[in-house]
RODO-2510 file (C-alpha; in nm, 4 decimals, decimal comma):
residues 258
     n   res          X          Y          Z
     1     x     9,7423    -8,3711    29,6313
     2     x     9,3877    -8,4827    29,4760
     3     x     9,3280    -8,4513    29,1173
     4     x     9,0589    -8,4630    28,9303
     5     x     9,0657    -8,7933    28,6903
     6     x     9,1378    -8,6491    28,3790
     7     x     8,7886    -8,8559    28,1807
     8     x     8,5779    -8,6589    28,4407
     9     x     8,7378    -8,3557    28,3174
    10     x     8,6390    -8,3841    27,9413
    11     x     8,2902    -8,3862    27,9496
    12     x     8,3034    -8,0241    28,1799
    13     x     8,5488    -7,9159    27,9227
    14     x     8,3015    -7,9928    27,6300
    15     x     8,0057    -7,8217    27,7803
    16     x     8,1908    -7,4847    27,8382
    17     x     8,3263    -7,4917    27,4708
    18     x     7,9504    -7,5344    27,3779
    19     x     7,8197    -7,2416    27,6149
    20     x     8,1154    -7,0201    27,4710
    21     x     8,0296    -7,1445    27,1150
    22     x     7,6228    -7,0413    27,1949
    23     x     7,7020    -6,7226    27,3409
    24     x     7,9302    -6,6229    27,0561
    25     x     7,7130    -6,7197    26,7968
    26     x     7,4441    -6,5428    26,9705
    27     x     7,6489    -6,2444    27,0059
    28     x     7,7840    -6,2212    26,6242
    29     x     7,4273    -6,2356    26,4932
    30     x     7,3468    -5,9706    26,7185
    31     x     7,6062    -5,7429    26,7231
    32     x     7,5752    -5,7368    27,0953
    33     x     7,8305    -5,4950    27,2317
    34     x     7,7800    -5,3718    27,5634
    35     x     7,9397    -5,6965    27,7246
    36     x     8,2520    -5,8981    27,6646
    37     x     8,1921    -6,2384    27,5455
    38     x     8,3922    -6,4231    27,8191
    39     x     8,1664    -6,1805    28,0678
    40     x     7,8640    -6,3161    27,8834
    41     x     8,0024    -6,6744    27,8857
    42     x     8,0912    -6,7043    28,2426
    43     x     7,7404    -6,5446    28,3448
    44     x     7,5683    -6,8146    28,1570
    45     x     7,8144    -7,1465    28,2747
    46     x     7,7697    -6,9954    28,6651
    47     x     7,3802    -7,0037    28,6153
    48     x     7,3237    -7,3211    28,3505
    49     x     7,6396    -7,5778    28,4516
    50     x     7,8084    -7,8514    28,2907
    51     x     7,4405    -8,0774    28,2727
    52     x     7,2813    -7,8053    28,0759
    53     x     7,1336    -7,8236    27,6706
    54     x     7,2675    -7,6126    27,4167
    55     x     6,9261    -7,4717    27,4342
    56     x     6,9460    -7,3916    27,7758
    57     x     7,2277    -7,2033    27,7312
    58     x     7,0813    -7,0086    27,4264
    59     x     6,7961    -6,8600    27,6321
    60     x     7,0374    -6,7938    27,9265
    61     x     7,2150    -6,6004    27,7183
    62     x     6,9045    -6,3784    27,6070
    63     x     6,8557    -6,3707    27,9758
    64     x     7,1161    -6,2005    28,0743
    65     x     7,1971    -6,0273    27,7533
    66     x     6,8643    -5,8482    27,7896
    67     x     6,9207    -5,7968    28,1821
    68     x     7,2693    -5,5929    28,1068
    69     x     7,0653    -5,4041    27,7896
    70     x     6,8526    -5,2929    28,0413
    71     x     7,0911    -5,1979    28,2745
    72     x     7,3082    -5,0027    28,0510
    73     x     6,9712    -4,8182    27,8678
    74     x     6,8558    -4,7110    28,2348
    75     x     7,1770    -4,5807    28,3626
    76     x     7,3186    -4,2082    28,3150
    77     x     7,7024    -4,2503    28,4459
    78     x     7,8128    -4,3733    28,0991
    79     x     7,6598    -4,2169    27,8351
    80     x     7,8575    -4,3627    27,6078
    81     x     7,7385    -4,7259    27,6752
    82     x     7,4111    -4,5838    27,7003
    83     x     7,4169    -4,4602    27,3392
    84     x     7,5596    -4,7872    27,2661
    85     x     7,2815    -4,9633    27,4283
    86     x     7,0269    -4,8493    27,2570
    87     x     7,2209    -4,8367    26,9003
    88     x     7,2090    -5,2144    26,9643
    89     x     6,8341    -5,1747    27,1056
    90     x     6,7260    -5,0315    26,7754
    91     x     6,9245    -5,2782    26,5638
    92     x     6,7229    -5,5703    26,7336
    93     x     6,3428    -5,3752    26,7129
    94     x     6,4015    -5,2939    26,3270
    95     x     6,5171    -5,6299    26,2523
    96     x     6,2012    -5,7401    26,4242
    97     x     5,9723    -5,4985    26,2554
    98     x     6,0994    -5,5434    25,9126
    99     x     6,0423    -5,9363    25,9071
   100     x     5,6959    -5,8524    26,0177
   101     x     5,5793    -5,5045    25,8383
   102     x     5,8658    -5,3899    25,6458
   103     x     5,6952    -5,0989    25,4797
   104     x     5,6492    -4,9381    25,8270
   105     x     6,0010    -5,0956    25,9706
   106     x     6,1588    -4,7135    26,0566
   107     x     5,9057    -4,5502    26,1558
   108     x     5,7459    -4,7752    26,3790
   109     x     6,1266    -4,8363    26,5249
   110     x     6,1678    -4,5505    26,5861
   111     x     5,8281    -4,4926    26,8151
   112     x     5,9539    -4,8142    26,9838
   113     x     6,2378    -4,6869    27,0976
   114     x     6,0805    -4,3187    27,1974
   115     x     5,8040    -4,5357    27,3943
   116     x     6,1043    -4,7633    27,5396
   117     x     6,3256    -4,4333    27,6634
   118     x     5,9794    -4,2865    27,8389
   119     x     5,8709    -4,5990    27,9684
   120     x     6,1554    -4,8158    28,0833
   121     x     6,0640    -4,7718    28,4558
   122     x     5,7696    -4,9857    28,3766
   123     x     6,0046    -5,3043    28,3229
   124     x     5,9959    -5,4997    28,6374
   125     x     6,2513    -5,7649    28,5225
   126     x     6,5733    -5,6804    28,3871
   127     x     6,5918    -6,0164    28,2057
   128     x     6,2926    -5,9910    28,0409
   129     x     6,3958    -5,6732    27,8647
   130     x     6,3445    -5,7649    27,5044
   131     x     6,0283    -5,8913    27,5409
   132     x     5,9249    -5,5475    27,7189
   133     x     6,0972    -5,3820    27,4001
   134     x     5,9025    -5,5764    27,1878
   135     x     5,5706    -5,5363    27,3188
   136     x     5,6500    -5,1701    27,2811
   137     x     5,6940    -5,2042    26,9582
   138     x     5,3606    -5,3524    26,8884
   139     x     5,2096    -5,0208    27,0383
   140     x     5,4027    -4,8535    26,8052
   141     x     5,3321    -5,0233    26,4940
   142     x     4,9459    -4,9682    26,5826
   143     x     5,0281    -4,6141    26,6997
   144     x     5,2026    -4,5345    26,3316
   145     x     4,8957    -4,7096    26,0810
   146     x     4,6490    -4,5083    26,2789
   147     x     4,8467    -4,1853    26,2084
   148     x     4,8980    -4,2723    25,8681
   149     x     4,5397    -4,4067    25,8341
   150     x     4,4181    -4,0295    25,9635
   151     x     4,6834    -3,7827    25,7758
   152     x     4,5822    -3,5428    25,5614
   153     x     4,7536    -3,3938    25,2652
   154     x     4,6630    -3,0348    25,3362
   155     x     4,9097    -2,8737    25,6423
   156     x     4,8281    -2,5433    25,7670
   157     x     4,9991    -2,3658    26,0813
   158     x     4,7660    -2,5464    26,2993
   159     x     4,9072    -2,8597    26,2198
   160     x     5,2623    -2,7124    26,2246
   161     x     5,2884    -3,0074    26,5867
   162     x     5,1648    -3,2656    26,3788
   163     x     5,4237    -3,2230    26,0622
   164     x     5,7374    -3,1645    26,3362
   165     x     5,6230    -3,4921    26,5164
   166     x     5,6124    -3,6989    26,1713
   167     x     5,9794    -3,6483    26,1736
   168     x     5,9364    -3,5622    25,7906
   169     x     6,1821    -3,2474    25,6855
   170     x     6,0472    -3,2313    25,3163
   171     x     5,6912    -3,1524    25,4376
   172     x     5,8389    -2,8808    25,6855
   173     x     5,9963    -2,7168    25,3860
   174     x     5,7084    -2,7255    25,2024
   175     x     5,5178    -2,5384    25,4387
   176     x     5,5588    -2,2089    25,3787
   177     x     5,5834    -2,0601    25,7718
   178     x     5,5556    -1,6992    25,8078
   179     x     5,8366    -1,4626    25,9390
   180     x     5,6242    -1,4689    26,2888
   181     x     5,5915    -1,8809    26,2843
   182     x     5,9342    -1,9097    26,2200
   183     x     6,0376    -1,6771    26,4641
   184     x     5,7804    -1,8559    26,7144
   185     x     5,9166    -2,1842    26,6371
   186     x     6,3073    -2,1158    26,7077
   187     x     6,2025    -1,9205    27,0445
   188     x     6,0274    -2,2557    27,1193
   189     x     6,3557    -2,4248    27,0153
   190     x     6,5834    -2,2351    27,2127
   191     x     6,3167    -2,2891    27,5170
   192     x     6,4220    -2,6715    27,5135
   193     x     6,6267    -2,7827    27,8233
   194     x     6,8222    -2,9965    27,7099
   195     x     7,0923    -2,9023    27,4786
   196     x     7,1300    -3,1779    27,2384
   197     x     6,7741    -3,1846    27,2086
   198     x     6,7723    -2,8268    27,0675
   199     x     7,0802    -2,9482    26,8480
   200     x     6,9261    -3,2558    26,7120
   201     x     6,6033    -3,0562    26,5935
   202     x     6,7401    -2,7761    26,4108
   203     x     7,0332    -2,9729    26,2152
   204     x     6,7466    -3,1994    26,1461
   205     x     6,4931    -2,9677    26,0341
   206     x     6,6495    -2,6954    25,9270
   207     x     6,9812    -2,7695    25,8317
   208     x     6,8750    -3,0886    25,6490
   209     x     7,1235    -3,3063    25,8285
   210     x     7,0435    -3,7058    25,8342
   211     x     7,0477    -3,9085    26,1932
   212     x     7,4036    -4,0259    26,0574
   213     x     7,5656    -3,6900    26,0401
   214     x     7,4109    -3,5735    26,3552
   215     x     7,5028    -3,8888    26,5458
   216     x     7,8835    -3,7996    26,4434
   217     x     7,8382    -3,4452    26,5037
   218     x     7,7490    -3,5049    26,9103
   219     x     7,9097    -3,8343    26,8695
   220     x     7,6345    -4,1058    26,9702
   221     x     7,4704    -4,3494    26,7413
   222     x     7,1989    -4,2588    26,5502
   223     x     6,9449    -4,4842    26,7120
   224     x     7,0169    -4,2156    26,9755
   225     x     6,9732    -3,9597    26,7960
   226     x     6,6180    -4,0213    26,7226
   227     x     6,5275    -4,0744    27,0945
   228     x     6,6483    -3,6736    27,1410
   229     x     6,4455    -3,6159    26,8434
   230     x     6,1559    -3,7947    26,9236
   231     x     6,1675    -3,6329    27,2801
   232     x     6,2283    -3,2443    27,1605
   233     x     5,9647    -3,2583    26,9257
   234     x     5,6889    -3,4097    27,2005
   235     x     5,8389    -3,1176    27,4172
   236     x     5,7880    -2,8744    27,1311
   237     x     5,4149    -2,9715    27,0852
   238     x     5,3466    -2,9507    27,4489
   239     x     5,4748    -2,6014    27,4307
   240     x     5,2014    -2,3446    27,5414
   241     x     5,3411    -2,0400    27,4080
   242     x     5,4412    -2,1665    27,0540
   243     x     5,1045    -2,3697    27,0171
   244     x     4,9135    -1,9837    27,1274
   245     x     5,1153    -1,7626    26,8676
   246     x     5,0423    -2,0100    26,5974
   247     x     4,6738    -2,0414    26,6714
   248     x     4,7049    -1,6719    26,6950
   249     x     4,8262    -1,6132    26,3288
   250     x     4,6168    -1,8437    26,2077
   251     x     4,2793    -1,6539    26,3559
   252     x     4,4616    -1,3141    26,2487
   253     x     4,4888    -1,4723    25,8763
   254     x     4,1390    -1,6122    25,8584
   255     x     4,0195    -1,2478    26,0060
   256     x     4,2147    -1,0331    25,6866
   257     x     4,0497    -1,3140    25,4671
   258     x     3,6991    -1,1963    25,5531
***
């Protein structure tokens, strides 16, 4: 029986206790979840080997990391891996948008991620996930100064879209809807297809509820809970019907004020 000289063992040994020791330093300061850390590990020994840098194995690790973040994101047989997936999605945009415009961190995370959830066909390489996530979240940074550069105090029902879409329940409740807005805006509501959708925008709005106590409530993360949000109120302000009975009230008030 041939065995392998025990001095040409050591130095394979040593190489896998440094990809293991990468990867699960890599995974700690991520919070990575979605894969097991010998999963991770053996991924990135089969595709680096024993010659390879701690360095190599680092962005190996991002490699595939990002390819399974992808995979899990895209799919819709496990929705709780999903949720997971993109809990750890947002974790890794805000950290990124806080080091670089910390004053605009949440807000432009959360555009990331709606913009990442729309758009995620548009990745062509699994592995290269991340970096698609990230360029995403440029577009949102620039998409949230230009709305903040262009708001305006004054909200009136024809701008009832605009204050549903800033995501900002203090400024709903300080617009004072009428009995037929309010009416207009639940049938609009109920309209929504999807069910958590609907449930994520009135607990929001108007029961007051944060993304935490949501996120328990239809048990997924709250990173997840502003993609429904995100994608219910986009659905809202597309809606026809609610966007022609406000416009109608409106031209009915400015009428009696003449």
């Amino acid at each position: 029986m041939n065995e392998t000289p025990p001095d040409e063992l050591i130095p394979t040994d040593r190489a896998r206790a440094s990809c293991r020791s990468v990867v699960g330093a890599l995974m700690a300061r991520g919070a990575w979840a979605i894969v097991s850390e010998d999963e991770l590990t053996e991924r990135v020994w089969r595709a680096a080997g024993p010659d390879a840098s701690p360095g190599t194995f680092v962005q190996l690790a991002k490699y595939h990391y990002s390819a399974l973040l992808y995979a899990a994101c895209l799919q819709n047989q496990d929705l709780p891996k999903r949720e997971l997936a993109f809990g750890e999605l947002h974790r890794f945009l805000y950290r990124a948008a806080y080091n670089r415009w910390p004053e605009l961190a949440e807000d432009a995370t959360q555009r990331a991620l709606v913009l990442v959830y729309e758009q995620i066909g548009r990745c062509r390489e699994p592995g290269t996930f991340l970096a698609f996530a990230l360029n995403k979240l440029r577009h949102a940074f620039q998409q949230e100064r230009r709305a903040r550069q262009s708001s305006d105090a004054s909200i009136d029902e024809d701008e009832l879209a605009l204050v549903l879409a800033d995501g900002d329940p203090d400024a709903l409740e300080q617009h004072l809807l009428s009995e037929e807005s309010t009416t207009a805006l639940l049938q609009a509501v109920e309209r929504l297809a999807d069910l958590r959708q609907r449930s994520v925008v009135l607990w929001k709005f108007l029961g007051g509820l944060s993304d935490e106590d949501i996120g328990q409530r239809l048990g997924i993360q709250p990173g997840h809970v502003r993609v429904l949000r995100h994608r219910g109120l986009d659905r809202l302000r597309a809606d026809a019907i609610l966007k022609d009975s406000l416009s109608g009230e409106t031209r009915a008030r400015q009428a009696e004020s003449l």
